[in-house]
C-alpha positions in Angstrom: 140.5 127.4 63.3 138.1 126.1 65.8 134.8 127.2 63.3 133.8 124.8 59.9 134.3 121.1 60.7 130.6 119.7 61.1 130.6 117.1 63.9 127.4 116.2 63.8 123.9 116.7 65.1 124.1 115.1 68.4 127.6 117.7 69.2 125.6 120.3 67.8 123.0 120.1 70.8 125.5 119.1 73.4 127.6 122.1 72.2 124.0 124.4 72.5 123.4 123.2 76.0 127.2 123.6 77.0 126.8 127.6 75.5 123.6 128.3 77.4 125.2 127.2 80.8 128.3 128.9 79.8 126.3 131.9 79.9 124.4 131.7 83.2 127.3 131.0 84.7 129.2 134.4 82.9 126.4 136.2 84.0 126.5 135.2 87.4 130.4 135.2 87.1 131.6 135.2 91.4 128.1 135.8 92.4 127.8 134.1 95.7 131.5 135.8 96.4 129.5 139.4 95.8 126.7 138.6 97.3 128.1 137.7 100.4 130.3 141.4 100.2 127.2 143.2 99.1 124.8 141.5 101.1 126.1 140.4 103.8 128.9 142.8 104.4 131.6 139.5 104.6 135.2 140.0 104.7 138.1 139.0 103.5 138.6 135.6 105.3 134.7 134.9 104.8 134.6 135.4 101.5 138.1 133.2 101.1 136.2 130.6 103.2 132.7 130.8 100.8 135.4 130.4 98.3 137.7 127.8 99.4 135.4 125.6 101.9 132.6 124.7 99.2 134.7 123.7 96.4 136.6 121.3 99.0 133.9 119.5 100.7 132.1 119.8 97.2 135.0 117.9 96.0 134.6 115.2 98.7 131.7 114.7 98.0 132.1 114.1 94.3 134.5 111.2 94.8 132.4 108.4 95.7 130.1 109.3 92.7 132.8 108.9 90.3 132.7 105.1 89.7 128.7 105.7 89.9 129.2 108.0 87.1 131.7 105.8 85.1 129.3 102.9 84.6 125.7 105.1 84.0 124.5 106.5 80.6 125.9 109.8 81.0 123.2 112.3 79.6 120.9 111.1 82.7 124.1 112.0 84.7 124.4 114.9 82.9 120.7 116.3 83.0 120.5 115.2 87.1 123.6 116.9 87.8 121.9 120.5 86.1 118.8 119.8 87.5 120.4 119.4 90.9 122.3 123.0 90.2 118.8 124.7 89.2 117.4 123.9 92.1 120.3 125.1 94.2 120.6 128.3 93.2 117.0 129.0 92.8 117.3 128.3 96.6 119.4 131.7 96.7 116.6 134.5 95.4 113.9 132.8 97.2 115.6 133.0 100.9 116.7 136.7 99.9 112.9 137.6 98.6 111.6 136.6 102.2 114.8 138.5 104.1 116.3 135.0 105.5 119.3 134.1 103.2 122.6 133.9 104.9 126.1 132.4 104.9 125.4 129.4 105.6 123.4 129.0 103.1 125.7 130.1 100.3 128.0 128.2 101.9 126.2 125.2 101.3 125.1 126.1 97.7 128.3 126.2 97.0 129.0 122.5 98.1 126.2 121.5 96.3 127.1 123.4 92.9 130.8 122.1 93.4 130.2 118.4 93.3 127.1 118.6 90.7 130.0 120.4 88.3 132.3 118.0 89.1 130.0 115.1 88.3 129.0 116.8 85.3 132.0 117.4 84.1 133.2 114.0 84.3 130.1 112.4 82.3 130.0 115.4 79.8 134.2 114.4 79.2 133.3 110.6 78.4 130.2 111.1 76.6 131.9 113.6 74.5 135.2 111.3 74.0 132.6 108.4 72.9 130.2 110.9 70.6 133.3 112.3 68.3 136.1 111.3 66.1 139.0 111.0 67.8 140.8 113.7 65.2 138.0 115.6 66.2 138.8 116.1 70.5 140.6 118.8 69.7 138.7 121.0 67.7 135.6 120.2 70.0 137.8 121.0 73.1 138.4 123.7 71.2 135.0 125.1 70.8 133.8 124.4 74.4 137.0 126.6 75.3 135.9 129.0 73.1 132.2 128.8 74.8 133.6 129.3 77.7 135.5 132.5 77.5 133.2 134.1 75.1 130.4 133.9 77.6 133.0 135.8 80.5 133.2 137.9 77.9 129.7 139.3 77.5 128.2 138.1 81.0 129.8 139.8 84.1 129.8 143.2 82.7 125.7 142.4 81.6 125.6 140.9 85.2 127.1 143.7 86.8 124.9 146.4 84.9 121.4 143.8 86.2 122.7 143.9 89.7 123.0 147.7 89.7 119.4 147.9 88.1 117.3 145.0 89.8 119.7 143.6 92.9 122.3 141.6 94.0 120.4 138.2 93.3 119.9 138.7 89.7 122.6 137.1 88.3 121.7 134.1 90.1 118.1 133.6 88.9 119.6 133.6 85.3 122.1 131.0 86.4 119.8 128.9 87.8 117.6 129.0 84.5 120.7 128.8 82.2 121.2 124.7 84.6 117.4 124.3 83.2 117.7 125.1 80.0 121.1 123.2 80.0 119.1 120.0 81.0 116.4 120.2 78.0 119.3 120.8 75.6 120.8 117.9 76.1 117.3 116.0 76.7 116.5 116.8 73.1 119.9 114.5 72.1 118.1 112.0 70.2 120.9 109.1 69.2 120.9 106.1 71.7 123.5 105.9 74.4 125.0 102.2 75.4 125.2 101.5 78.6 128.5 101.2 79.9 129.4 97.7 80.7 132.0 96.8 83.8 135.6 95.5 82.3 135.8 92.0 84.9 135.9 94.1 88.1 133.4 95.0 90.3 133.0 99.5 89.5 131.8 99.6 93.1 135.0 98.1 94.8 135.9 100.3 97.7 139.2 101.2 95.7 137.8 101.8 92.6 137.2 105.6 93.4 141.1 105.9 93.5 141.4 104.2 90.0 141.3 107.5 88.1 144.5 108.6 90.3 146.1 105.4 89.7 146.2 106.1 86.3 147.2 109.4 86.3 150.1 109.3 88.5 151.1 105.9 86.5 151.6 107.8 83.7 154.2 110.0 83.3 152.8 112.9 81.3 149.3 112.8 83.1 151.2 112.6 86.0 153.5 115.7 85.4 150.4 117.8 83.9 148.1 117.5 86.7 150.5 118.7 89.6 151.4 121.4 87.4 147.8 122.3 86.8 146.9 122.1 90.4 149.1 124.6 91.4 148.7 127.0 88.9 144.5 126.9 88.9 144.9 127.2 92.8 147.1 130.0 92.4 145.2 131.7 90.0 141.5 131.1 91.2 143.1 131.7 95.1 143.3 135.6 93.7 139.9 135.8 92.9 138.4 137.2 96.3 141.0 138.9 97.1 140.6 140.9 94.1 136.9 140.8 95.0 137.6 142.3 98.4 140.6 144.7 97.1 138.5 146.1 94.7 135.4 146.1 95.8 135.7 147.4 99.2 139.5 148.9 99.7 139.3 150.5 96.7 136.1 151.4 95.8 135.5 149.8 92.3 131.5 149.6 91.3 130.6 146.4 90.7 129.8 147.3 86.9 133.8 148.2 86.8 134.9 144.9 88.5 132.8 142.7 85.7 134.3 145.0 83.4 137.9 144.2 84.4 137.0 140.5 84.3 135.3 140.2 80.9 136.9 142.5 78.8 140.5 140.2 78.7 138.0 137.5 78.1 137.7 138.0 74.6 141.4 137.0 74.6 140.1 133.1 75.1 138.3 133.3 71.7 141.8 134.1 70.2 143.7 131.5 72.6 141.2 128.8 71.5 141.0 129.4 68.1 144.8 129.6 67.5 145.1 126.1 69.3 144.7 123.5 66.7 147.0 125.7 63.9 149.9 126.0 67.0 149.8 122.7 67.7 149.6 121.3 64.1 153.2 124.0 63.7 155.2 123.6 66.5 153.9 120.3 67.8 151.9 119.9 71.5 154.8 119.4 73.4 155.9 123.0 72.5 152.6 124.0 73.6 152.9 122.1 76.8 156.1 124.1 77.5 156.3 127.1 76.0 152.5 128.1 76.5 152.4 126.0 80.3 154.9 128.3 81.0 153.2 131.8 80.1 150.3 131.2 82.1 152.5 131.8 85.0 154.3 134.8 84.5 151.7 137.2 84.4 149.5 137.2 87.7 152.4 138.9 89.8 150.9 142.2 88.0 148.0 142.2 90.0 150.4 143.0 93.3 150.1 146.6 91.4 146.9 147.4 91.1 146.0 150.9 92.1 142.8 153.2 92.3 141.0 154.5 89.0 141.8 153.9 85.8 145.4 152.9 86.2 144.1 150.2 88.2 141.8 148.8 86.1 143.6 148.9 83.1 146.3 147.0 84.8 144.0 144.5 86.4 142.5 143.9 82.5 146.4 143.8 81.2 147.2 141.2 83.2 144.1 139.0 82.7 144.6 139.4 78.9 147.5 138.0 79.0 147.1 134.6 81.1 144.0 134.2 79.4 145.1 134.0 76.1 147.9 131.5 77.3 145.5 129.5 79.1 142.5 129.5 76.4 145.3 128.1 74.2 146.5 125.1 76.3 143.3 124.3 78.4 141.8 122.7 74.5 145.3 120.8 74.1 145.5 119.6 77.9 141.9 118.4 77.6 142.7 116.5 74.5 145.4 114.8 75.5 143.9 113.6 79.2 140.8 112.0 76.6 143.6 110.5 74.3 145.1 109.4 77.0 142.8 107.6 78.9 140.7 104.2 78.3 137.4 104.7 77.8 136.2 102.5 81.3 138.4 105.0 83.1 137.4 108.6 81.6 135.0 109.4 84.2 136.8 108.5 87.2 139.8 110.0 85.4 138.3 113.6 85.1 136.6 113.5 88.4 140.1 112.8 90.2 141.4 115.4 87.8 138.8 118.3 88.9 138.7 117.0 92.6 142.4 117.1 92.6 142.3 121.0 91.0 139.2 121.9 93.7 141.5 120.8 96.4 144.2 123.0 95.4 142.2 125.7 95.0 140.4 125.5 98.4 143.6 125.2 99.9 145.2 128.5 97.9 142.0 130.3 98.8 141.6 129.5 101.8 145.7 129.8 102.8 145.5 133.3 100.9 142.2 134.2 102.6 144.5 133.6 105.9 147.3 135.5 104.6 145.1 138.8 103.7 143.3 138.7 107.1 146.7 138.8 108.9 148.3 141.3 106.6 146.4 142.9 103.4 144.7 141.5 100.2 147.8 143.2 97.9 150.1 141.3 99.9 148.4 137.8 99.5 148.5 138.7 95.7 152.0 139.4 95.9 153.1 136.1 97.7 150.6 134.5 95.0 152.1 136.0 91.9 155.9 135.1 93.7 154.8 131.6 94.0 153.2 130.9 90.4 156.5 131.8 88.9 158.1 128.6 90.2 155.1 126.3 88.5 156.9 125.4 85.2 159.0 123.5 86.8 156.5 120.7 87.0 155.9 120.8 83.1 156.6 117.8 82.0 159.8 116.8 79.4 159.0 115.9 76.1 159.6 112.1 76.7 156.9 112.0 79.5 154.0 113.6 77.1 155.3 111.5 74.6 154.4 108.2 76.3 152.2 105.5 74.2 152.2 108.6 71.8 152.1 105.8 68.9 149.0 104.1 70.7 146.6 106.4 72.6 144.1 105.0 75.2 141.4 103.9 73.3 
C-alpha cells in the first residue's frame, strides 16, 4: 500500500508541492495541443510539430544543464526551474488577452516548459534519492505516481468544463499558478541541503554531459530498460494529437468529452501505484519488469477502432484503463530501480539523459506519426502505432541484466 509509512516533514512538503503542480498540469492536461486546434484552427501535422518539435529542442537544450544541475543544491534548481515555467505560460493568456498569441509562440513555450521539466526532474530525482531511506524509494515513487494519475484524473475533465465556461486559455492560467505555488512549497523545506561536492573530475568537462549515458548503457539492466521505455513512451505519447485531431475535429467530440475519455481511465493509476510495492514484494521486480513491461504494450492498437458516440468513447477510455494501470504499476518500480542503481554524483545527469533520451523518442514518434496522418489519416497513424508497440517487449531486459550489482546497489 502506497498510504501509512511517515517519511518525514521535509517529503511531506516536497510531496505537497509535487501534488499542486500535478494538478495544474491535469488541469491544463494537452492545453497548448487544444489551443492551437481551437484557436488557431491547426492541423494535424501542426499540432504533431507543437507536439514533437518543443519537447526535442527542449531536450537539447536541457543537456548542457545537466552537469550544472548535478553539482547545485537542488531545491534552488528546483524552485528556478518552476519559476521559469510560471512565467512561460503566463506568457500564453497575456498574448491571447491583447489578440496577438500565435504558433510561434506556443511553439516556443513549449521548448521552454520541456527543458525547465527536464531540469526539474533531474534535481527533484537526486534530492529525493538523498532526502529518504533507501527502503523508502519505492513507496515514495509510489506516491508521486499516485499524484500523478490522480490529478489526470480530476483535472482534464474540470479543465474541459472551465474552457467551455470561461475560454480556451483557462487551463493555462491555473497551470502557470500551480509552477508558483510549486516554488513556495518547496521554499518552505526547512532542513539544510549540502552542497554537492565534485568526486576528482572537473563536472564541467566537455564530456561530462554524456556521463549519465555512459552509465546507463554500461549497465546492462539500465541499458535494456531505457531503450525499451523510449520506444514505448514515444509510441504512446506520439498518439496523443492524433487523438486530439481524430476526436476533436473528424469526429466531433466536445472538448468536455475528450477530457473525459482521458481522465476517467486515470483513476486506474491510483490502483497501479498502490498495488506496486505488494507485487513486487510477491512475485519479485523482475516479474514486474516482464510481465507488467509487457502489458503496457498490448493495449494501444485499440485506439485504431475508435468510432463516433459513445462506442467511441467508451473504447478510447477501455483502452486507456488498461495501459494505465500497467504503466502506473511499473513507472514507481522503474523509478526505483534507476535511483538504486545509480551513484549519487551521477543521479542528475543520469535522469536528465534518461528524460532527454524519452523526449527524443517522442518527438520523433510525434512528429513521424504527425507525417504519417498528413499523408494518409489520423486512424491510420494509430494503427501503424498500436502495430509497432506490440514488438517493444522484446527489449525488456532478462532477469540477469536487472539483476546486476543486485547485492550492492549504487550508493
Amino acid at each position: 500500500m502506497v498510504g501509512g509509512r511517515r517519511l518525514g516533514r521535509e517529503f511531506g512538503w516536497l510531496w505537497a508541492a509535487y501534488a499542486v503542480s500535478a494538478c495544474g498540469s491535469g488541469l491544463g492536461f494537452g492545453a497548448l495541443p487544444l489551443i492551437a486546434v481551437l484557436v488557431l484552427h491547426a492541423g494535424p501535422t501542426e499540432v504533431s510539430v507543437l507536439s514533437a518539435v518543443g519537447p526535442a529542442v527542449g531536450a537539447l537544450i536541457a543537456v548542457p544543464l545537466a552537469p550544472w544541475v548535478e553539482f547545485r543544491r537542488k531545491r534552488p534548481v528546483m524552485i528556478a526551474t518552476d519559476l521559469t515555467r510560471f512565467a512561460a505560460m503566463a506568457t500564453i493568456p497575456v498574448a491571447y488577452a491583447f489578440g496577438r498569441l500565435g504558433f510561434v509562440q506556443l511553439l516556443m513555450v513549449s521548448i521552454v516548459i520541456a527543458a525547465a521539466k527536464i531540469a526539474f526532474g533531474a534535481a527533484d530525482g537526486a534530492y529525493l534519492k538523498a532526502l529518504v531511506r533507501p527502503d523508502d524509494l519505492l513507496v515514495a515513487n509510489a506516491r508521486f505516481e499516485s499524484t500523478n494519475w490522480g490529478s489526470i484524473a480530476v483535472g482534464p475533465p474540470l479543465g474541459g468544463a472551465a474552457i467551455g465556461l470561461f475560454g480556451p486559455v483557462t487551463t493555462v492560467v491555473a497551470d502557470a499558478l500551480s509552477y508558483l505555488l510549486s516554488a513556495l512549497g518547496i521554499t518552505a523545506i526547512r532542513g539544510r541541503e549540502e552542497a554537492p561536492r565534485p568526486t576528482g573530475k572537473n563536472p564541467v568537462r566537455a564530456g561530462a554531459v554524456f556521463d549519465g549515458w555512459r552509465h546507463i548503457m554500461g549497465h546492462p539492466g539500465l541499458r535494456a530498460l531505457y531503450l525499451n521505455n523510449m520506444f514505448v513512451s514515444g509510441l504512446i505519447m506520439a498518439t496523443e494529437p492524433l487523438l486530439a485531431v481524430l476526436l476533436l475535429r473528424r469526429l466531433g467530440f466536445p472538448p468536455w468529452q475528450y477530457g473525459l475519455a482521458f481522465a476517467a481511465p486515470c483513476l486506474g493509476g491510483l490502483i497501479g501505484s498502490r498495488l506496486a510495492q505488494r507485487v513486487v514484494a510477491r512475485y519479485s521486480r523482475d516479474r514486474v519488469f516482464r510481465t507488467v513491461g509487457t502489458l503496457r504494450a498490448v493495449w494501444l492498437i485499440g485506439l485504431a477502432f475508435v468510432r463516433p458516440g459513445v462506442v467511441g468513447l467508451v473504447t478510447v477510455m477501455a483502452v486507456e484503463l488498461a495501459i494505465i494501470i500497467n504503466m502506473s504499476l511499473y513507472t514507481p518500480v522503474l523509478a526505483t530501480y534507476r535511483l538504486e542503481h545509480t551513484p549519487k554524483h551521477l543521479v542528475a545527469r543520469t535522469l536528465s539523459a534518461w528524460s532527454v533520451g524519452q523526449q527524443a523518442a517522442i518527438a520523433v514518434f510525434t512528429a513521424l506519426g504527425g507525417l504519417l496522418a498528413d499523408v494518409t489519416s489520423p486512424r491510420t497513424a494509430l494503427t501503424v502505432a498500436g502495430l509497432l508497440i506490440l514488438a517493444t517487449p522484446l527489449l525488456l531486459p532478462r532477469r540477469d541484466q536487472t539483476s546486476q550489482l543486485e547485492a550492492e546497489p549504487a550508493t
